[in-house]
N, C-alpha and C positions, 0 to 999 in steps of 0.2 A: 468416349465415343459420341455421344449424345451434344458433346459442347462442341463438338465441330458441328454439328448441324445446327442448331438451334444455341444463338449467342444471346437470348436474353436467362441471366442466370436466374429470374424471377418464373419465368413461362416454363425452365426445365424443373424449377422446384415443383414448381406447381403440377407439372404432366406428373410425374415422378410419384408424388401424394396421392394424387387422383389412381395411379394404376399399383397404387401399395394396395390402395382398400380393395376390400370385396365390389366383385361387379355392382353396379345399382346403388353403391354409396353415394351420397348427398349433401353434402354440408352446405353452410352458408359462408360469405365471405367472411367475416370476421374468425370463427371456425379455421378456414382455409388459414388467415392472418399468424392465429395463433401457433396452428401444429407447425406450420413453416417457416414462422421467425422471422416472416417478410413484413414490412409495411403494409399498411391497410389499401393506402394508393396503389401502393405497385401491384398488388393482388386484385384488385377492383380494374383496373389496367388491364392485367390479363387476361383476367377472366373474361370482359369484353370483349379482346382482340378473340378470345377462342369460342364464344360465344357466335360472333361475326361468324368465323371461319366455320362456324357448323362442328366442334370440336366438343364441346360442352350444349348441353340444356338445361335450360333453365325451369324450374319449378317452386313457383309463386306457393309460398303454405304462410297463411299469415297474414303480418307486414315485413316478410321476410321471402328472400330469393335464394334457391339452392339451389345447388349447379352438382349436374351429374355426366361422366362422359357419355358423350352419342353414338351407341354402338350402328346406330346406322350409317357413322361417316364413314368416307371410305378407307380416310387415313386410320380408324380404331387399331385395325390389327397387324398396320406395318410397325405405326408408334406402340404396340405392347409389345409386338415383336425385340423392335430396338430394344425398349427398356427392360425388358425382360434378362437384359443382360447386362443391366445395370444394377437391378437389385434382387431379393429373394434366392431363391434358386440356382437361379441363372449366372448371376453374381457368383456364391458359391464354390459352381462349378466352375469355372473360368477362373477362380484362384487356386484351386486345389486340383487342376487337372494333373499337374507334373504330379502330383504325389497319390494320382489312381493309376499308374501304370501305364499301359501303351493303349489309349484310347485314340482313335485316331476323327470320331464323329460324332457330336451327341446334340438333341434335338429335344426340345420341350413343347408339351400340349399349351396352346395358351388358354386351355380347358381349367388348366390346372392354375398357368399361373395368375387369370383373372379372376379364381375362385367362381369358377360362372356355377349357377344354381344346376343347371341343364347336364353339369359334368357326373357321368356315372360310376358309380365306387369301382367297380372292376375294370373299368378303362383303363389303358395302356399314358402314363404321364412323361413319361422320360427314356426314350431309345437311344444305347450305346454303340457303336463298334467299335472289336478293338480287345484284349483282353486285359482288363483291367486287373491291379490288384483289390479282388473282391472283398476283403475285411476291411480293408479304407475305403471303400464303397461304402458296405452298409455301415460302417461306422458314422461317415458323412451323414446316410442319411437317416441314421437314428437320433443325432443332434439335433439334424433339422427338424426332424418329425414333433421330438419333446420341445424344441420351442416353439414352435408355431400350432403344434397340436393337428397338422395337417397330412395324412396319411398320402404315401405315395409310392404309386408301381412302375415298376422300370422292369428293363429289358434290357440283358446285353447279350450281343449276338456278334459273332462273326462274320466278316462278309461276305464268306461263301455260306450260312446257316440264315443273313439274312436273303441273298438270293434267290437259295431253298424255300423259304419262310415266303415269300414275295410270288414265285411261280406259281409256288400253292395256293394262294392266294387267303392266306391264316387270316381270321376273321379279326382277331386280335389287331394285328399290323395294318391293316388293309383299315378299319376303322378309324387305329391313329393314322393312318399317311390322310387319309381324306379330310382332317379337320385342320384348323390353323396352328401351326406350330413353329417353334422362333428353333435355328439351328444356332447353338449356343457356341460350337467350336467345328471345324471344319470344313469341308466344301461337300454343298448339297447334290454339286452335279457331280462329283466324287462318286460319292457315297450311296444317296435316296435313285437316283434315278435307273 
């Protein structure tokens, strides 16, 4: 998905890295160089071009520059959005949908998947519709859980239970529908509205 928008395969490594880490990670170019197997040019390249673009910031410590994403640009949380379904989670989900059963929408906090500091342990991470098969569910996400060591709460609901859920205006739902969140499979006007 991602390489149809963005054709330089150096700029999607790079975005890619940058929204694997925890929010507020920082490396420096050579850093960036290494974990991505790019050239030092082509990484110092990029990192300018996004730099320009207001995409990255830059943070002098040293005689050294580290570059951090700009959560104040505007593109932050379409581009996590995107990626978000290119790796972690989201990824994931999107391979193993046919084998959770008849899911027909599911949607991720990007609370969750930018690791933001600000994200609260009982928050709502991952809403379904749909009825899945629930033991290949939590299967899935026990896997994930033990590898990345990152706990996570989902919801699956029906779309007459989330209607219900939604008139009432459940504090739960109403919390995640107001934050940023990438829909991972489905149609949002389907479904969210």
């Amino acid at each position: 998905m991602l390489k149809t928008i963005i054709t330089s395969e150096a700029r999607m490594k790079i975005l890619r890295y940058f929204y694997s880490h925890p929010q507020g990670y920082s490396p420096f170019v050579r850093e960036i160089s290494r974990d991505t197997k790019l050239e030092i040019n082509a990484v110092r390249r990029e990192i300018i071009r996004m730099s320009e673009g207001k995409l990255l910031n830059e943070d002098p410590r040293g005689n050294r520059l580290h570059y951090c994403l700009n959560k104040d640009s505007s593109l932050y949380y379409d581009l996590a959005s995107i990626i978000s379904k290119e790796i972690g989670l989201g990824k994931l989900l999107r391979s193993k949908k046919k084998s959770l059963g008849n899911l027909n929408f599911c949607t991720l906090s990007l609370e969750f998947f930018l690791q933001s500091p600000t994200r609260k342990k009982e928050s709502l991470d991952v809403l379904f519709l749909g009825s899945p098969y629930m033991s290949n569910l939590r299967d899935l996400f026990n896997e994930y859980q033990k590898k990345t060591n990152l706990e996570i709460n989902y919801m699956v609901v029906s779309s007459e239970e989330y209607r219900i859920l939604k008139e009432r205006k459940d504090n739960l739902l109403m919390s995640f529908l107001i934050k940023p969140r990438s829909t991972i499979f489905g149609s949002q006007e389907t479904y969210i509205n």
